[in-house]
FITI-695347 format. One record per residue (C-alpha): residue in three letters; y, x negated, z negated. Coordinates in nm, 2 decimals. Layout:
<pts>
+------+--------+--------+--------+
| rest |      v |      u |      w |
+------+--------+--------+--------+
|  ALA |      Y |      X |      Z |
...
+------+--------+--------+--------+
</pts>
This chain:
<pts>
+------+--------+--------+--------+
| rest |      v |      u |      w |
+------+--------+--------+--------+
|  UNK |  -2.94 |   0.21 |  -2.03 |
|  UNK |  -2.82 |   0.29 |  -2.37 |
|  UNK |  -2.77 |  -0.06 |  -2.66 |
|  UNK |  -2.96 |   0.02 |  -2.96 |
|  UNK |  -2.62 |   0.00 |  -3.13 |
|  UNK |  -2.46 |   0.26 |  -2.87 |
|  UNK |  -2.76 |   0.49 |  -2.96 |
|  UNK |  -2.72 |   0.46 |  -3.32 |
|  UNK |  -2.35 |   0.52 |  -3.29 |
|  UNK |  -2.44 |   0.83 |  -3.11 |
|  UNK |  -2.68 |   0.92 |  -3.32 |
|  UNK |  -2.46 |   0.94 |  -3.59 |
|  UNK |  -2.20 |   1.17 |  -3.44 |
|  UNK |  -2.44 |   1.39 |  -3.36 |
|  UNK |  -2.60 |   1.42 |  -3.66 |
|  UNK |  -2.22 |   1.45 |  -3.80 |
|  UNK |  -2.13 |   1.71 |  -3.53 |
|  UNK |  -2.45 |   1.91 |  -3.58 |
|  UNK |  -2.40 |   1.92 |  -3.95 |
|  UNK |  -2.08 |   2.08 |  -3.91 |
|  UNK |  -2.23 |   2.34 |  -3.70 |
|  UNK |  -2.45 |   2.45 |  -3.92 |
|  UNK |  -2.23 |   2.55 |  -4.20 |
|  UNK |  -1.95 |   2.73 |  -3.95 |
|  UNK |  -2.14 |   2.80 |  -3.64 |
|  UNK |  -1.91 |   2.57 |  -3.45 |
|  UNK |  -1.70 |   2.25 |  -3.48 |
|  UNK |  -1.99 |   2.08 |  -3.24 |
|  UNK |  -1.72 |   1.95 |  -2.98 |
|  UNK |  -1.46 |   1.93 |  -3.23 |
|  UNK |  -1.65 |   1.60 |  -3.38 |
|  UNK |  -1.86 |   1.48 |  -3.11 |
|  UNK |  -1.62 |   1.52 |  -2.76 |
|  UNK |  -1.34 |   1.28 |  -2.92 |
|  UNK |  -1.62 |   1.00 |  -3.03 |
|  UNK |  -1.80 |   1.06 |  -2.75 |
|  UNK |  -1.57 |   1.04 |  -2.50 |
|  UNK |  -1.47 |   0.69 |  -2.58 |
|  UNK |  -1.87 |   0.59 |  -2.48 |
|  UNK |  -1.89 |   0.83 |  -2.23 |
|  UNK |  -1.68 |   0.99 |  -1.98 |
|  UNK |  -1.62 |   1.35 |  -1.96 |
|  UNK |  -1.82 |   1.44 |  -1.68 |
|  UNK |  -2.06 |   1.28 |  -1.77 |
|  UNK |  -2.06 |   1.41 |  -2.16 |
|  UNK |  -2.00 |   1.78 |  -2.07 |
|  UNK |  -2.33 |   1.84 |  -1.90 |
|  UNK |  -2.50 |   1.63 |  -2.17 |
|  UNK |  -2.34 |   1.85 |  -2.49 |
|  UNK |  -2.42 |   2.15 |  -2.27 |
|  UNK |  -2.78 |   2.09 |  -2.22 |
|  UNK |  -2.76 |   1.98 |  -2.64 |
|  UNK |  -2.60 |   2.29 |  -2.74 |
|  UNK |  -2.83 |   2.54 |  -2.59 |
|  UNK |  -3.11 |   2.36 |  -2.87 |
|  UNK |  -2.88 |   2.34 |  -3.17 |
|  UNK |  -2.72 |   2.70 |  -3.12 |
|  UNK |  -3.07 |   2.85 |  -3.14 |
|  UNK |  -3.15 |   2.68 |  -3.46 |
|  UNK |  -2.81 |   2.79 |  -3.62 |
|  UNK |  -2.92 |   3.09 |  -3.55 |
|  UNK |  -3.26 |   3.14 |  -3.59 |
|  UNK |  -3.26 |   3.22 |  -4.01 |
|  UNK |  -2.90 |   3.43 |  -3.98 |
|  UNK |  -3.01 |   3.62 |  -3.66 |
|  UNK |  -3.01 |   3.94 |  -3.91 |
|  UNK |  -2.67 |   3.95 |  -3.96 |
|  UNK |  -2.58 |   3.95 |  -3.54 |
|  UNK |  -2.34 |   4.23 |  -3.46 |
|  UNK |  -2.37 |   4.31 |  -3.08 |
|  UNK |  -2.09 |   4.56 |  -3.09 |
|  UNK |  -1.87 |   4.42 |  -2.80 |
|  UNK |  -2.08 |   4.14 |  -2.74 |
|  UNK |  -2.14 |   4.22 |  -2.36 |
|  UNK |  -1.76 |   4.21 |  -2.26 |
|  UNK |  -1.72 |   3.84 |  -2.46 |
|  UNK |  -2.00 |   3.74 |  -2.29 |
|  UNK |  -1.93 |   3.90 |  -1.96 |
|  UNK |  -1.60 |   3.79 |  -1.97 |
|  UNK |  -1.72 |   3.45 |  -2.04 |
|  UNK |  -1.93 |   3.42 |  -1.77 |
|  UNK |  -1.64 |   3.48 |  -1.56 |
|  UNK |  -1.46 |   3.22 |  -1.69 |
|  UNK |  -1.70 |   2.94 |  -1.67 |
|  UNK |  -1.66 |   2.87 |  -1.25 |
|  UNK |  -1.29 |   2.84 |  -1.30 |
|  UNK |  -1.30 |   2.58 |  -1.66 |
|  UNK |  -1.56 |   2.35 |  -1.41 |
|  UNK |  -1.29 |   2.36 |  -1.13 |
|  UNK |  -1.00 |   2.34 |  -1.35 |
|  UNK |  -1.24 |   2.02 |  -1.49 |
|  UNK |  -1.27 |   1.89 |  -1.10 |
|  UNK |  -0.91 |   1.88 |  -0.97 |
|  UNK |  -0.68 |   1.86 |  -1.29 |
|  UNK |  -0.62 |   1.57 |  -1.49 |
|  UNK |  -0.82 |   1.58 |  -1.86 |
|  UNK |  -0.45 |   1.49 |  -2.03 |
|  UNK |  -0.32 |   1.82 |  -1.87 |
|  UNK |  -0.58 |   2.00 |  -2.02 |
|  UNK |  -0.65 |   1.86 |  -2.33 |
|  UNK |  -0.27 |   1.85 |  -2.47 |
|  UNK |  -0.17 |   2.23 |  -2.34 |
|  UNK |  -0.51 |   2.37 |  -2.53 |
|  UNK |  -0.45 |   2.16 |  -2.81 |
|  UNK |  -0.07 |   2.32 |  -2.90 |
|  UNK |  -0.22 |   2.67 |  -2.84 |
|  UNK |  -0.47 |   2.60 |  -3.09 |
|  UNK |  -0.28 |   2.50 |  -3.36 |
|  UNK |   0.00 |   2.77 |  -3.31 |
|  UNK |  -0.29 |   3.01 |  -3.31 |
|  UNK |  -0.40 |   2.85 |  -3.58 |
|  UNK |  -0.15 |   2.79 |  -3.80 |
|  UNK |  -0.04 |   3.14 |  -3.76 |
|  UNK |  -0.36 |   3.30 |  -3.88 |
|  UNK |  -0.35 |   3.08 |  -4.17 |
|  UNK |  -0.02 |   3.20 |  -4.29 |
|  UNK |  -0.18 |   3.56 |  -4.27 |
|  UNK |  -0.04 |   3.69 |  -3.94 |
|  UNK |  -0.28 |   3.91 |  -3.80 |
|  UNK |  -0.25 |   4.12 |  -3.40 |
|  UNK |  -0.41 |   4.44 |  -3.47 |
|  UNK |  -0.62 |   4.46 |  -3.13 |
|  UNK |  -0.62 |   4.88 |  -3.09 |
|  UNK |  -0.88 |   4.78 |  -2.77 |
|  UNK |  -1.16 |   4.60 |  -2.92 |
|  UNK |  -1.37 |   4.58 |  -2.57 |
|  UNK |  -1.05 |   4.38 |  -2.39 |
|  UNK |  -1.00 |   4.19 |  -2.71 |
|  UNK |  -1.36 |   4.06 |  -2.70 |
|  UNK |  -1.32 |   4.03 |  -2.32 |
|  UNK |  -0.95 |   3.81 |  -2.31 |
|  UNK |  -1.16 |   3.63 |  -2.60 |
|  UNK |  -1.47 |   3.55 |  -2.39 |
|  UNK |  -1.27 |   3.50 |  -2.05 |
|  UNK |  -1.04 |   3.22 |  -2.20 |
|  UNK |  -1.40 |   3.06 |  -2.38 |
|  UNK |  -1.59 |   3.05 |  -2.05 |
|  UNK |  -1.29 |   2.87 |  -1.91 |
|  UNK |  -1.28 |   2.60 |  -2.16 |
|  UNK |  -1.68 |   2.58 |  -2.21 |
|  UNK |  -1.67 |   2.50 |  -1.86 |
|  UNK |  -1.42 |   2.28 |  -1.89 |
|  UNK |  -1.40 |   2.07 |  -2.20 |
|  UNK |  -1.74 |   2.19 |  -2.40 |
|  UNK |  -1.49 |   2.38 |  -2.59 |
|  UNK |  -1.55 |   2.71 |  -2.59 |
|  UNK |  -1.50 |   2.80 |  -3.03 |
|  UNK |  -1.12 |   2.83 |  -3.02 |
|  UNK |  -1.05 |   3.15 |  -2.85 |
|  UNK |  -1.36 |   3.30 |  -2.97 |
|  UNK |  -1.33 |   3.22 |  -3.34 |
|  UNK |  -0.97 |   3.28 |  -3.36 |
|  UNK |  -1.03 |   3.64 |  -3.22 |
|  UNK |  -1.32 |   3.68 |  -3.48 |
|  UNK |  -1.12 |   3.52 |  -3.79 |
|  UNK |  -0.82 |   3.79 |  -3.66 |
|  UNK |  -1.06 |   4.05 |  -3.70 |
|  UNK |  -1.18 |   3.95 |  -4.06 |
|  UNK |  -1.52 |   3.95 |  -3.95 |
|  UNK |  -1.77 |   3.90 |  -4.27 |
|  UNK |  -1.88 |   3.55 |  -4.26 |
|  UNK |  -2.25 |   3.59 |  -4.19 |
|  UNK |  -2.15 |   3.84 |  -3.95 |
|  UNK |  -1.94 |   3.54 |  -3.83 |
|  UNK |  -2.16 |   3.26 |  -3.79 |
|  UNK |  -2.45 |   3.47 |  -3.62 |
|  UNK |  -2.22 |   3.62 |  -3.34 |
|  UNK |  -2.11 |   3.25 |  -3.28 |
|  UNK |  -2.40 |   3.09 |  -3.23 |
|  UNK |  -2.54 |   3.35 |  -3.04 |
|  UNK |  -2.24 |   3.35 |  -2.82 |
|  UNK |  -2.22 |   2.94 |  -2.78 |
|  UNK |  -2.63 |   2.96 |  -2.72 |
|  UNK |  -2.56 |   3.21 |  -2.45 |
|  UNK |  -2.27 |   3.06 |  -2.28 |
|  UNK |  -2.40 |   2.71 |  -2.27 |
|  UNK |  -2.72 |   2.89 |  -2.09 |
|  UNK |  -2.56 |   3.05 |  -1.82 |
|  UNK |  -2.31 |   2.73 |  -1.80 |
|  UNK |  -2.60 |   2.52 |  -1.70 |
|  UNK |  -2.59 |   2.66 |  -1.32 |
|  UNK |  -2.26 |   2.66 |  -1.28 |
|  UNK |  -2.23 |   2.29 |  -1.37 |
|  UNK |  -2.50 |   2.24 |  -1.12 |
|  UNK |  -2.37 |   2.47 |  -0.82 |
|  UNK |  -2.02 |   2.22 |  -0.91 |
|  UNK |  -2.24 |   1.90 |  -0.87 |
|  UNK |  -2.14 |   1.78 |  -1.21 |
|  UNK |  -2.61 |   1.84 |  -1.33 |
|  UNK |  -2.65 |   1.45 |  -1.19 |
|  UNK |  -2.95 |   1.24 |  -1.19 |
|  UNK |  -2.74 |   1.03 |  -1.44 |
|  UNK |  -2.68 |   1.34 |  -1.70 |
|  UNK |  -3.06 |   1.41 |  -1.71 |
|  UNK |  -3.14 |   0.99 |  -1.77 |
|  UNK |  -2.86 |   1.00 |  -2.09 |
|  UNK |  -2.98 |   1.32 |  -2.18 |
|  UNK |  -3.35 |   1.16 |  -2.22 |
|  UNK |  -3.20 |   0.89 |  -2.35 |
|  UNK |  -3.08 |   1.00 |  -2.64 |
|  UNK |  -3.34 |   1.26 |  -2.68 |
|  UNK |  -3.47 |   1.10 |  -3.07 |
|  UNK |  -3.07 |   1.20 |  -3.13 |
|  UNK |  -3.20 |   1.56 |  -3.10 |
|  UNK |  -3.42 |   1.56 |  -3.38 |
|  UNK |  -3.22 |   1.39 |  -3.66 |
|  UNK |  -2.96 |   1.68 |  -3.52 |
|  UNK |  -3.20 |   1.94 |  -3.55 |
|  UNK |  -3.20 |   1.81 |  -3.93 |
|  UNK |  -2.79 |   1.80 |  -3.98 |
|  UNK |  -2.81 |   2.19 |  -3.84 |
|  UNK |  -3.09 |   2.27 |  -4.09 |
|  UNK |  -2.89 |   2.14 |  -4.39 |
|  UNK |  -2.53 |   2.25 |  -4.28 |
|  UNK |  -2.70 |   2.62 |  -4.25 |
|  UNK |  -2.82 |   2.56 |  -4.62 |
|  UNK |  -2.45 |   2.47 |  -4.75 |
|  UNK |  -2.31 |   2.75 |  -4.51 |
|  UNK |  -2.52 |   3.02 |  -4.66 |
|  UNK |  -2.40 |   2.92 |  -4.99 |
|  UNK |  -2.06 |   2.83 |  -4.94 |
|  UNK |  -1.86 |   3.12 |  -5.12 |
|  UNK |  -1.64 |   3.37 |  -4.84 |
|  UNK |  -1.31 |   3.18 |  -4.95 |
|  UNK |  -1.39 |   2.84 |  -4.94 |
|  UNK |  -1.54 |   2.89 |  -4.57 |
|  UNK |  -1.25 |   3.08 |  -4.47 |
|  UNK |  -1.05 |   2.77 |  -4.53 |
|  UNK |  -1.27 |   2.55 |  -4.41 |
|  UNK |  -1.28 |   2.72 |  -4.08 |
|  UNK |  -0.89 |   2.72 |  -4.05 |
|  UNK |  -0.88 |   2.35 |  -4.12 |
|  UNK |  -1.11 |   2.28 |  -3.84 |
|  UNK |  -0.96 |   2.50 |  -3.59 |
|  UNK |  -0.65 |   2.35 |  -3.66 |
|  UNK |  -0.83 |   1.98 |  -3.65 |
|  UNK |  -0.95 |   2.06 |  -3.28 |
|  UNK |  -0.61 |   2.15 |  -3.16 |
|  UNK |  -0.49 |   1.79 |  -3.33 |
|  UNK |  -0.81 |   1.57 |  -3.18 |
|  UNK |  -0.74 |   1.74 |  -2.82 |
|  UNK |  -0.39 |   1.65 |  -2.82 |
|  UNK |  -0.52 |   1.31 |  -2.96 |
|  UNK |  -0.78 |   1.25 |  -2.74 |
|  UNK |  -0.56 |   1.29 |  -2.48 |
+------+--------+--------+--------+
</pts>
C-alpha cells in the first residue's frame, strides 16, 4: 500500500508534528496537514489525523491533567460539538482552496493582533468559550484544524500556560472523539482510512515518543518564551493554509 520510503516520510512528519504538540498542546495539523496532504488527499487524511489525535492528545495530557480548568469547558465543547456536522459538510460540497485561504487570513489577523497586545475583554465568558468551540468544531470537522479559534480565545484570556496546555489537549482529545461519528454518519470512515490508518500504525509509536519529549521541553520552557512560540505558530498556520491552498 504504503513504499517504505512514503512510510518513512510519514513517519517523520509525525514524529515532527507530535513533537510540537507536546510542548504547546497543539500545532499537530499545522506541520502534518501541509506535508501530508501532498501524499495524501484530504479526505482521505482527515479521518486518518482524527483517529491519530484521539491517542496523542491523551498522552499530552496525561502528566499535566492537574493543571485542567473545566470552568466553561462544557459550552467550548458543547458548542463544538455543534460545529463539527457543518465543518464535514462544508468539507463535502466546497472547494478545499475556499476554505483553506479564507481561514488562513483570519488567522493571521487574529494573530498578528494579539501579538501586538490587543486584547477583547469577553464580559460573557460562557458565549466566549461557546463562539470559541462553535468555530473549532467547524474546522475540526473540516480541515483537522480545530487550535486556531480555541487557542486564540485562550491566549486573549492570558490563560497561565499549564492551565493552557491541559485545557487544549483535553479539548482536541474530546473533539476528535465525538468527531469520529460524525465523519462516519458523512461517509468520509472508509475501508480505505482504516487500511492507512493500520498502515502507518509503527508511525504511532515513534509519535507517542515526539509527544513524550516535547511535554518535557514544554514543562520547562519558561512562560515568555512559550508565549512567543505559540504566537509564531498560530501565525505559521494561517501562512501554511493560505499556502497549501
Amino acid at each position: 500500500m504504503l513504499s517504505t520510503t512514503t512510510l518513512l516520510l510519514v513517519t517523520a512528519i509525525i514524529f515532527l508534528a507530535s513533537f510540537i504538540l507536546g510542548i504547546t498542546s497543539f500545532g499537530f495539523a499545522l506541520v502534518a496537514v501541509p506535508l501530508l496532504n501532498l501524499i495524501f488527499p484530504l479526505q482521505l487524511l482527515v479521518p486518518v489525523l482524527i483517529i491519530y489525535g484521539v491517542f496523542i492528545n491523551g498522552l499530552v495530557l496525561l502528566p499535566i491533567y492537574k493543571h485542567l480548568d473545566l470552568k466553561g469547558m462544557q459550552y467550548l465543547v458543547g458548542a463544538g460539538i455543534l460545529g463539527v456536522p457543518l465543518g464535514t459538510y462544508l468539507l463535502l460540497i466546497l472547494d478545499e482552496s475556499i476554505l483553506k485561504i479564507s481561514i488562513g487570513i483570519i488567522i493571521i489577523i487574529s494573530a498578528w493582533a494579539l501579538y501586538t497586545g490587543y486584547r477583547v475583554n469577553i464580559k460573557n465568558q460562557n458565549l466566549g468559550n461557546a463562539v470559541a468551540g462553535f468555530i473549532s468544531g467547524l474546522l475540526n470537522g473540516s480541515l483537522t484544524m480545530s487550535g486556531p479559534p480555541v487557542i486564540l480565545f485562550y491566549s486573549n484570556q492570558n490563560l497561565e500556560k499549564q492551565v493552557f496546555r491541559a485545557n487544549l489537549a483535553f479539548y482536541f482529545m474530546l473533539t476528535n472523539i465525538i468527531t469520529l461519528p460524525v465523519l462516519y454518519g458523512g461517509g468520509l470512515l472508509t475501508p480505505q482510512v482504516f487500511q492507512y490508518s493500520a498502515a502507518i500504525l509503527p508511525t504511532v509509536l515513534l509519535g507517542a515518543v515526539g509527544v513524550v519529549l516535547g511535554s518535557k521541553v514544554g514543562t520547562n520552557m519558561g512562560g515568555s518564551l512559550f508565549n512567543r512560540l505559540s504566537f509564531i505558530l498560530i501565525f505559521m498556520m494561517g501562512v501554511m493554509s493560505i499556502i497549501s491552498a
